[in-house]
C-alpha positions in Angstrom: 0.0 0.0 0.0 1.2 3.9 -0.7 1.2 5.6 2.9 1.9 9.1 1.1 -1.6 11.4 2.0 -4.4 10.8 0.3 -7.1 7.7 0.1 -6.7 4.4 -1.9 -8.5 1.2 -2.3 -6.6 -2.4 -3.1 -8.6 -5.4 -4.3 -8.4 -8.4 -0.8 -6.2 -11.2 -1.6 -8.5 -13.6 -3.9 -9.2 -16.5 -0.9 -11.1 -13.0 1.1 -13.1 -11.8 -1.7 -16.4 -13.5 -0.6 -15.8 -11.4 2.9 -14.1 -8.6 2.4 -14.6 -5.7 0.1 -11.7 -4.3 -0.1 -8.8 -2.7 2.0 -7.4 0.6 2.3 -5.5 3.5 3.6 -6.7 6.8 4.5 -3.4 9.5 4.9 -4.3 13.1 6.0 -1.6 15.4 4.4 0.2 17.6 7.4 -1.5 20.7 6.7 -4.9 19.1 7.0 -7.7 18.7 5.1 -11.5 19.6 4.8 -13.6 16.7 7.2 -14.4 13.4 5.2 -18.3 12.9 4.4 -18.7 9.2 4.6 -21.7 7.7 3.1 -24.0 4.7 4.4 -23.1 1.2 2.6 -24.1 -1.6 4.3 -20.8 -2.5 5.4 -18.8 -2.6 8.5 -14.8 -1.6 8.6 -12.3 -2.8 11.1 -10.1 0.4 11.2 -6.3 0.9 12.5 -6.1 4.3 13.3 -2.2 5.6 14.3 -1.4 6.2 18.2 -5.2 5.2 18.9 -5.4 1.5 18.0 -8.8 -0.2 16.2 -12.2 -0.3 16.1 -14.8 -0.8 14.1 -17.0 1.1 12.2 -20.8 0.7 10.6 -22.6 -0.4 9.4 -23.6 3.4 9.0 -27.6 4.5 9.3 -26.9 7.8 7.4 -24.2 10.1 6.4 -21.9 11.7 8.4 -19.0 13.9 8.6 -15.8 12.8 9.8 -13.2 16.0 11.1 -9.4 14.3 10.4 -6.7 16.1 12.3 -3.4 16.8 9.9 -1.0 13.5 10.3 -4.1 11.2 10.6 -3.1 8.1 9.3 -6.0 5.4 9.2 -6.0 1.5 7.6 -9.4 -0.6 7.2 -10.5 -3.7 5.8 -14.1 -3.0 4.2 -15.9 -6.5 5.2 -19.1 -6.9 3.0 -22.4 -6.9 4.1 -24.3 -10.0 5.7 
């Protein structure tokens, strides 16, 4: 995976697939960057977030917005729904 900032998606390894969506990295740049809207889809993310450790994460009801402090440095696995 790239850790430079930004957001990117990688295909799971091919014996995952029926489980997991996909899994990816989530790098806020330094000097920070506008809060993240993250949309509902019917799956739940097991998320590694630097210095704070992991947690899950959905399956969201509704939008929301999501504030990232500059250095935030996140990495989920996107598990599918059901």
């Amino acid at each position: 995976m790239d850790w430079s900032p930004g957001y990117r998606e990688a295909a799971p390894p091919a014996a995952l697939a029926g489980a997991v969506a996909c899994l990816w990295v989530g790098v806020t740049p330094a000097g920070g960057a506008p809060p993240t809207r993250v949309l509902p889809d019917a799956c739940v993310d097991l998320i590694w977030q630097r210095g704070s450790g992991v947690f899950l994460a959905g399956p969201d009801t509704g939008p929301s917005i999501m504030p990232m402090p500059p250095g935030t440095v996140l990495a989920g696995v996107r598990l599918r729904p059901g």
